[in-house]
C-alpha positions in Angstrom: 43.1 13.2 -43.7 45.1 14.7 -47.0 46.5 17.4 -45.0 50.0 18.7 -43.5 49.8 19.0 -39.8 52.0 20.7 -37.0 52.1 20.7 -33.5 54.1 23.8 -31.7 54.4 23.5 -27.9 56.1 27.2 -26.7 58.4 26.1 -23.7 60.9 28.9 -22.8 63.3 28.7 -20.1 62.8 31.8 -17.8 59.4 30.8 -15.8 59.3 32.9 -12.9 56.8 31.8 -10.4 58.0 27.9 -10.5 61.2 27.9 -11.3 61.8 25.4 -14.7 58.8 24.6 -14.8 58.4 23.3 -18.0 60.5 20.2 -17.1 59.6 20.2 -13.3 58.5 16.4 -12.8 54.7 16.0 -12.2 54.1 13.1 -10.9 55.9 10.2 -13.1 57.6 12.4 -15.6 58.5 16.0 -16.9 55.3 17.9 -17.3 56.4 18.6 -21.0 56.5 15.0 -21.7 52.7 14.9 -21.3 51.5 17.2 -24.4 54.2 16.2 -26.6 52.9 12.3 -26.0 49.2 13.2 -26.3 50.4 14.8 -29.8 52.4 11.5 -31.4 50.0 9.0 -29.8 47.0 11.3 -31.8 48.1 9.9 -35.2 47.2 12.6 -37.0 50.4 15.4 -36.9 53.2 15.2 -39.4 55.3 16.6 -37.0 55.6 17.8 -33.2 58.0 21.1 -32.9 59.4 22.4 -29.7 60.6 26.4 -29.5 62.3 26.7 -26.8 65.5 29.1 -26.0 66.9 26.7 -23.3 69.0 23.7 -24.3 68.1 21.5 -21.2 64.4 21.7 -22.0 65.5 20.5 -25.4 67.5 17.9 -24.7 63.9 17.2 -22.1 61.7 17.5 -25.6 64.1 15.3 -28.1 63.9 12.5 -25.6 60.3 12.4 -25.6 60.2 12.5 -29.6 59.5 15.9 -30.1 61.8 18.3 -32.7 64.0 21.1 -32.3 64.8 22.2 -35.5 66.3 25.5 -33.8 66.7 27.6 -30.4 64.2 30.6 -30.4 65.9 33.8 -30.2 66.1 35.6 -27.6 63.8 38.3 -28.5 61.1 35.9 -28.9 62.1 34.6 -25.4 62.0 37.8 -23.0 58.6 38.4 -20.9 57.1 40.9 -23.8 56.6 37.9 -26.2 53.4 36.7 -27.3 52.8 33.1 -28.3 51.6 34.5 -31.8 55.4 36.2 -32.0 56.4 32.5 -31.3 54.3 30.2 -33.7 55.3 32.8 -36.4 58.6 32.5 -35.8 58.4 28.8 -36.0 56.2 28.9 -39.3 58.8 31.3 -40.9 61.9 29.4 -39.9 60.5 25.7 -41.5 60.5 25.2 -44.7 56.7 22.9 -45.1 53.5 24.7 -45.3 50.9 23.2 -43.2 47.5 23.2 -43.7 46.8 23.0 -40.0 48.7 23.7 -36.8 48.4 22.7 -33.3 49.7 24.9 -30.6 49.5 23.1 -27.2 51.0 24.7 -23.6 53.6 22.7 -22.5 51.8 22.4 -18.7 48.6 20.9 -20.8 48.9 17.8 -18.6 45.2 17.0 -18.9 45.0 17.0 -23.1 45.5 13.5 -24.4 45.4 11.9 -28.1 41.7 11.4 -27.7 41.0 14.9 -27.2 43.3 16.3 -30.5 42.1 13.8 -32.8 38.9 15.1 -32.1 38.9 18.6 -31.9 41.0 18.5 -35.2 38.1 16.5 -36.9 35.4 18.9 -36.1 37.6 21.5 -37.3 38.2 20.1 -40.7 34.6 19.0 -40.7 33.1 22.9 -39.7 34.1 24.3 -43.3 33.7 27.8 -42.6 35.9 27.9 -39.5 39.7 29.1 -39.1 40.2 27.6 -35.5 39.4 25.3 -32.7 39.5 26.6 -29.4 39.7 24.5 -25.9 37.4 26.3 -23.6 35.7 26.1 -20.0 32.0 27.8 -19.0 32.2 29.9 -16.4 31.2 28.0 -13.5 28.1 31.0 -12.3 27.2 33.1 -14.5 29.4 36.5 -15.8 26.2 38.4 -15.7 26.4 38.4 -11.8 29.7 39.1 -11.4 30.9 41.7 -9.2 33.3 45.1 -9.2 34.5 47.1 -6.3 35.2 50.8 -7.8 35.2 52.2 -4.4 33.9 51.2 -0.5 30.7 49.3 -1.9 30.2 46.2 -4.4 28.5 46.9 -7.6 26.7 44.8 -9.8 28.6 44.8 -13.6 24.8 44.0 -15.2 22.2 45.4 -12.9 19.9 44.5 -15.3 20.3 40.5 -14.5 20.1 40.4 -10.8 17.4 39.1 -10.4 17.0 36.9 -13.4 16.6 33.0 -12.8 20.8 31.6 -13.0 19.3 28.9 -15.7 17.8 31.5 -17.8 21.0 33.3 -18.3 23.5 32.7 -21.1 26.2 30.7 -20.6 29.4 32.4 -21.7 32.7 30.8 -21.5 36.9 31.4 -21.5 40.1 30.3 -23.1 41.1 27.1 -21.3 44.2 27.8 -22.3 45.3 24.1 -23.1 45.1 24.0 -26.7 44.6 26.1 -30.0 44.2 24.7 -33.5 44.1 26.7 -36.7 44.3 27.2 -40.3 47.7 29.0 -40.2 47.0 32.1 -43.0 44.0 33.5 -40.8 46.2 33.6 -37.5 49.3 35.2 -39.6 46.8 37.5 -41.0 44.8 38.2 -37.9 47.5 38.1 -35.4 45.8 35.8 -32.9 45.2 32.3 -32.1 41.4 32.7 -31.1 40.7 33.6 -34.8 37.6 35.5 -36.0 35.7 32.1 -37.1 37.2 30.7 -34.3 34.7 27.3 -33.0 34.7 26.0 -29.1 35.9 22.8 -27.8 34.2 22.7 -24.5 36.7 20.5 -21.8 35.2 19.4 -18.5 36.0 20.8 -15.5 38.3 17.7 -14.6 40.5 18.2 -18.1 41.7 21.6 -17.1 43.4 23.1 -14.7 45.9 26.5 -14.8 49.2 25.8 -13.5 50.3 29.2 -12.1 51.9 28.6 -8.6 52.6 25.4 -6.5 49.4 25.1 -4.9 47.8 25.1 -9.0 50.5 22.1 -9.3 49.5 20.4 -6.2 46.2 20.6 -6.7 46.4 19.4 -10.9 48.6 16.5 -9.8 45.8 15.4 -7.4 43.3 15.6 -10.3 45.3 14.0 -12.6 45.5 10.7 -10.3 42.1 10.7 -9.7 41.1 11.2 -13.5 43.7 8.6 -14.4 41.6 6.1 -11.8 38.8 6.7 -13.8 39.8 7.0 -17.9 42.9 6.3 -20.0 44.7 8.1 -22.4 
């Protein structure tokens, strides 16, 4: 492939719920290490950015190959800032265009080279589409989901109860692992998950939210056990 192609991973300092967490070891290594590995061992980015505002998580990034071309700024780094207000701060601070970019969450410890080779393939291969998107399916169906607006559970689509599970549609949600895209449509739209955005479905074992310590627990489990099984 002709084309120029970025990686961003967003790593600020100021996690609250697990304290620097973006270079807390899981298992073997610091748990940025993993995406910035699965993105050079892919072949197919130019280059692998980290935006970060904190120098230790840096220093982390550089010795794992990645690039710090600068320190974010600090308005970029407070809990208002959206990951869009980060990759377009990146874009306008280098000075290549790139035909396609790569933004991967630094926690994405279950993404390998495998997985971003291919997803960028079917996205340069699906012509009318602006993004790839990972994603999960919901595990029972959304149609039978449930709200509490007062004393009682209610039924959000009535209409479904009582509709065979296999003949509803599957729907799914942002995995929230990886996002590639043709950058003028996300500058323009203001969003990763673009308007001709395409899925890449992930298995249940290559995902996992890493929110609080029991998420990490839990991940590194899955981790060993999916490394038992496959390599990277």
């Amino acid at each position: 492939m002709n084309k120029k192609t970025l990686v961003i991973i967003p790593a600020r300092g100021g996690s609250k719920r697990i304290p620097r967490k973006n270079i807390k070891q899981f298992l073997s290594k610091a748990i940025i290490g993993y995406p910035i590995e699965a993105a050079l061992n892919s072949n197919v980015f130019d280059r692998v950015v980290v935006s970060t505002d904190d120098q230790e998580i840096a220093d982390v990034a550089l010795n794992f190959g990645a690039d710090i071309p600068f320190l974010r700024t600090t308005k970029n780094s407070d809990d208002f800032a959206t990951t869009y207000d980060v990759i377009q701060e990146v874009l306008e601070q280098l000075d290549e265009v790139y035909d396609y970019v790569c933004c991967i969450y630094p926690t994405s410890v279950f993404v390998n080279a495998v997985i971003l080779k291919d997803a960028l393939d079917i996205l340069e291969k699906t012509k009318d589409a602006t993004s790839i998107v990972s994603v999960l399916s919901y595990s029972h169906p959304i149609q039978r989901a449930l709200s509490l607006p007062g004393k009682y559970l209610s039924s959000i689509s009535p209409e479904f109860y009582n509709t065979r599970t296999q003949d509803l549609e599957t729907h799914y949600h942002d995995a929230g692992q990886f996002y590639i895209f043709k950058p003028f449509f996300v500058e323009h739209e203001k969003k990763l998950v673009t308007n001709k955005a395409i899925p890449y479905l992930l298995p249940e074992s290559r995902a996992h939210d890493i929110d609080s310590i029991e998420d990490w627990e839990v991940s590194e489990i899955k981790y060993k056990r999916l490394s038992g099984k496959t390599s990277d």
